[in-house]
C-alpha positions in Angstrom: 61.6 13.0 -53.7 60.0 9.9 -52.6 57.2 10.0 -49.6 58.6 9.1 -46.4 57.2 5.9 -45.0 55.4 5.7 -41.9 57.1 4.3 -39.5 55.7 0.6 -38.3 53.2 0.5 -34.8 54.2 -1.8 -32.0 52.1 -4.9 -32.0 51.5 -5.5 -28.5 49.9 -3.4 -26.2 51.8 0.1 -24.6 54.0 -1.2 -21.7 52.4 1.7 -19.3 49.2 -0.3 -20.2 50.6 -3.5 -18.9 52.4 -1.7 -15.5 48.7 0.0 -15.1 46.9 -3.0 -15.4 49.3 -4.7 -12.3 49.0 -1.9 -10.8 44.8 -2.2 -10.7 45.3 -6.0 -10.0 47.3 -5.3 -6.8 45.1 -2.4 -5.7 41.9 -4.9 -6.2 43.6 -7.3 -4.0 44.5 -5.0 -1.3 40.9 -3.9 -0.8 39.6 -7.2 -0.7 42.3 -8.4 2.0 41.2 -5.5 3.9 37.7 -6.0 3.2 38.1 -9.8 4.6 40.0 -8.7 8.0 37.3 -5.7 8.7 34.4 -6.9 11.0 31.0 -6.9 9.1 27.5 -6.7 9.5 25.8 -9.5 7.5 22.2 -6.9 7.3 24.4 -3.9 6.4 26.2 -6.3 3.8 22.8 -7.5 2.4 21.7 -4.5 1.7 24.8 -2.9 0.6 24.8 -5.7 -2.2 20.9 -5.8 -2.9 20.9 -1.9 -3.9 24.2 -2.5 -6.0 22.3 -5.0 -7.8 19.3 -3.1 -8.4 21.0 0.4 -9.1 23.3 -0.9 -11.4 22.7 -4.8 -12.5 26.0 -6.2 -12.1 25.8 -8.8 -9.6 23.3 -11.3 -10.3 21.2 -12.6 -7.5 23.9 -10.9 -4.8 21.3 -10.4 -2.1 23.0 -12.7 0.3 26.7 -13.1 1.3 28.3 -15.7 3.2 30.7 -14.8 5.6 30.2 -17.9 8.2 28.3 -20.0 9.8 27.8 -17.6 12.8 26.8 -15.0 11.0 24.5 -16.7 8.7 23.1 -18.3 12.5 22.7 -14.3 13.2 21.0 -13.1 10.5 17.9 -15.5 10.8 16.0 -13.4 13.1 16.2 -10.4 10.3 14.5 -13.1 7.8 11.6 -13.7 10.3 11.0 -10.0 10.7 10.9 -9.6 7.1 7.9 -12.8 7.0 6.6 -11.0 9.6 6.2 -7.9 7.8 5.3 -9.2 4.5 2.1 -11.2 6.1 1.2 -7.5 7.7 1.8 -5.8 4.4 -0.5 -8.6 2.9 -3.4 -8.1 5.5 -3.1 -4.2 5.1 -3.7 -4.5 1.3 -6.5 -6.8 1.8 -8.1 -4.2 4.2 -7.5 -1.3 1.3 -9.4 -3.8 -1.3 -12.2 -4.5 0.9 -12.8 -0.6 2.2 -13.0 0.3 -2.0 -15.4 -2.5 -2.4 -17.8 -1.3 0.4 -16.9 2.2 -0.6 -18.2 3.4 3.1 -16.8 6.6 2.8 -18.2 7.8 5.7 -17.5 6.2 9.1 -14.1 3.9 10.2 -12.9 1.5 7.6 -11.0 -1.5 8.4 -7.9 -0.8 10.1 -4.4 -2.6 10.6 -2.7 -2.2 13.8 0.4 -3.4 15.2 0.3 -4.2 18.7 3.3 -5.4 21.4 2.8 -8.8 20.6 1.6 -8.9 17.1 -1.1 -7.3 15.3 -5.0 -6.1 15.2 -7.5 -6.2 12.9 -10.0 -3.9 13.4 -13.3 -4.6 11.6 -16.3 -1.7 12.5 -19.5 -3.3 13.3 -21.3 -1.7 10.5 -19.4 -3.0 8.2 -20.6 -6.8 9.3 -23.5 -6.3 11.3 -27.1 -4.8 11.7 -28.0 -2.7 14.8 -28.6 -5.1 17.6 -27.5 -8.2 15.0 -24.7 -10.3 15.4 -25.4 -12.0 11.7 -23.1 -10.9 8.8 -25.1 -10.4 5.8 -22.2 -8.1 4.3 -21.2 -10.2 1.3 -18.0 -7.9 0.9 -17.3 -8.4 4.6 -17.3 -12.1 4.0 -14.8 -12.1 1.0 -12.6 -10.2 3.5 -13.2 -12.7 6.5 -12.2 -15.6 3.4 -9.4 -13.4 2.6 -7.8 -13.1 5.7 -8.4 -17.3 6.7 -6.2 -17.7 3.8 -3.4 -15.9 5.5 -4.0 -17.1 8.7 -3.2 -20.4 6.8 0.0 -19.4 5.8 0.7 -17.6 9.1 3.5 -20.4 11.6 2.2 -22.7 14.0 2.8 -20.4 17.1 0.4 -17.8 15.8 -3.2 -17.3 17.1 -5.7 -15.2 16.7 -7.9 -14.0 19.4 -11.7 -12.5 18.3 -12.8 -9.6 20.4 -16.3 -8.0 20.1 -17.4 -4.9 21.2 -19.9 -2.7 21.6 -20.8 1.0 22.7 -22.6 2.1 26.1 -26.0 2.4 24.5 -27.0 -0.8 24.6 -28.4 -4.1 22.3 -32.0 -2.0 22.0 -35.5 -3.1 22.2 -35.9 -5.3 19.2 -32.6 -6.9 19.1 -32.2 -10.9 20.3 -29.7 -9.9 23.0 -30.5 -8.6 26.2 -27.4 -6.6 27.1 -23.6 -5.6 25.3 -22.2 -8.7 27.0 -24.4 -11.0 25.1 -24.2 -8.5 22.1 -20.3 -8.3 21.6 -19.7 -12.0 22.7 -22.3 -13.2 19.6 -20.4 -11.1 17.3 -17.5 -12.2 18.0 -18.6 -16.1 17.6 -19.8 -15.0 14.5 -16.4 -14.0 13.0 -15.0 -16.7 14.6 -17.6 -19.5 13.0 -16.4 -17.6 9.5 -13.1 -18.0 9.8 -13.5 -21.8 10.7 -15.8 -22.2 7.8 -13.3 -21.1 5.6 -10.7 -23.5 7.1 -9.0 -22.6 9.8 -7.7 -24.6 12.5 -10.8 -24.1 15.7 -7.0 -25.0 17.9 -5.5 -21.4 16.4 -8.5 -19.6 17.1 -10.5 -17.7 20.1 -13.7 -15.4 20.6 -14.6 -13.0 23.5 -17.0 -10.3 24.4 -16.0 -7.5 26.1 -19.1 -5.2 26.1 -18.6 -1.6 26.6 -15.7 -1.4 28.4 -12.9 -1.3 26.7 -13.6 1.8 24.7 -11.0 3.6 22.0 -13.1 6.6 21.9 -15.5 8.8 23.7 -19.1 7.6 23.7 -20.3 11.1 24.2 -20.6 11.5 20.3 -22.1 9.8 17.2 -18.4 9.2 15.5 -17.2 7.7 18.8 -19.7 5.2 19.6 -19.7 3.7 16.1 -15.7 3.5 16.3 -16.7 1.7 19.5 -18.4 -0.9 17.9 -16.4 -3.0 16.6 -14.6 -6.9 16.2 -11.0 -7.2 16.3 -8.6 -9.8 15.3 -5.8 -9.9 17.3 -2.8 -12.2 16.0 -0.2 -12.8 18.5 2.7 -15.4 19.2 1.7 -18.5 21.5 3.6 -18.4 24.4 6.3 -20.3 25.5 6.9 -23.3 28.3 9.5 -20.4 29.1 6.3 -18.1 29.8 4.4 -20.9 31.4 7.0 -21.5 34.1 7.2 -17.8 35.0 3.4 -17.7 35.2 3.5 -21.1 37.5 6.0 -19.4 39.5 4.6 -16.1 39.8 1.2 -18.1 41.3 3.1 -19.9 43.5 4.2 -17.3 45.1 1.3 -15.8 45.5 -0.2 -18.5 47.3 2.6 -18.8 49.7 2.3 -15.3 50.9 
C-alpha cells in the first residue's frame, strides 16, 4: 500500500491567534483610557518611567511625561531642588578630595552642612591657618577655596555666601598680630573672602564677619573642642526677597510707633 499523504497546513495564522491578538489590542486600549482619566502625579510619573527605563531599557529617554501645561508649571520646583542638590553633592565631594589630600587624620575635616536656608561650609582653622595667623599658607586649602569659587560661579544670581570666622576662648596669644578673637576671626574671615574674589567671584555675592568666641559648637573645656571651635564657615543662602524687605520695613515700623 501506498504512504498516506500528509495532509496540507493552513497558510495563514491560527484564527484563536487573530481573536487573541484583538483581544490584547482592546485590553491595551482600555488601560490607557483609564490611565488618561486617573489623576497623576507628574514626580511619581517621572520616576515611575525613569526606573522603567533603567531596569529594563525599553523606553528611550522617558524621564519626562507631558501631561499639561499645569503640571509641567508644577513640577518646576522639583527640578530646582534637584540643582540644588546636585551643587551640594558637588561641594561635598570637593570637601572629600581635599580632606585625602591633606590627609589630617586627626582633628575635624572639612564639613558640609545643610542649614534652613541653605548650606555651610565648615573649613577648621588648622587646615588654613597658623596659631594666631590669619594667612593661608595651606596650598591644598587654596585648591579647595579655587574649587569651591568655581561653583559659586555656577551657583543662580540670588545666592550669597556669607564668610564667618571664629575662634576659641583662649585667645590670639602673645606673638600673634592681633590683639584679641574679634580681630582674630574677623582677619580670617577677610582672608577667605579675598581668595575667593581672587579666584573670580563676584565681591556683590560675597560677605565676611568675625564673630570671636561666641558662637561656639562645642565645649571649650577640652583640646578637641576648642580646635572644632576654630573655624571659617561659608554659608550659602538665598537673597531675600522685596517680599522679605517689606515685612522687615513693616515689622520696624511698628516698632517705632509703639
Amino acid at each position: 500500500m501506498g504512504k498516506k499523504k500528509c495532509p496540507e497546513c493552513e497558510e495563514c495564522l491560527p484564527a484563536w491567534l487573530a481573536a487573541f491578538g484583538d483581544l490584547m489590542s482592546l485590553l491595551l486600549c482600555f488601560f490607557v483610557l483609564l490611565l488618561s482619566m486617573s489623576s497623576m502625579d507628574a514626580k511619581k510619573i517621572s520616576e515611575a518611567i525613569g526606573s522603567l527605563s533603567g531596569a529594563m531599557s525599553v523606553l528611550e529617554g522617558g524621564t519626562k511625561t507631558e501631561i499639561s501645561k499645569r503640571r509641567i508649571q508644577e513640577s518646576t520646583p522639583i527640578e530646582s531642588q534637584d540643582e540644588t542638590s546636585e551643587v551640594v553633592n558637588r561641594v561635598q565631594q570637593a570637601a572629600n578630595d581635599a580632606n585625602e589630600m591633606m590627609e589630617k587624620a586627626k582633628g575635624p575635616n572639612i564639613s558640609v552642612e545643610e542649614a534652613q536656608d541653605g548650606f555651610v561650609i565648615k573649613l577648621p582653622a588648622a587646615l588654613l591657618f597658623k596659631p594666631g595667623s590669619a594667612t593661608i599658607e595651606n596650598e591644598d586649602a587654596l585648591l579647595f577655596l579655587k574649587r569651591i569659587a568655581l561653583i559659586i560661579e555656577e551657583l543662580p544670581n540670588d545666592m550669597e555666601v556669607s564668610v564667618q570666622g571664629h575662634t576659641d576662648n583662649q585667645g590670639p596669644g602673645p606673638n600673634s598680630p592681633f590683639k584679641d578673637n574679634w580681630e582674630l576671626s574677623t582677619a580670617r574671615a577677610l582672608s577667605v573672602l579675598h581668595e575667593l574674589l581672587l579666584d573670580g567671584v563676584d565681591p556683590a555675592r560675597v560677605s565676611a564677619a568675625g564673630y570671636a568666641e561666641y558662637r561656639p559648637v562645642a565645649t571649650n573645656a577640652t583640646p578637641s573642642g576648642r580646635e572644632k571651635n576654630r573655624r571659617v564657615e561659608l554659608h550659602f543662602y538665598g537673597k531675600k526677597t522685596n517680599e522679605d524687605s517689606k515685612k522687615m520695613n513693616s515689622v520696624l515700623d511698628k516698632a517705632a510707633d509703639k
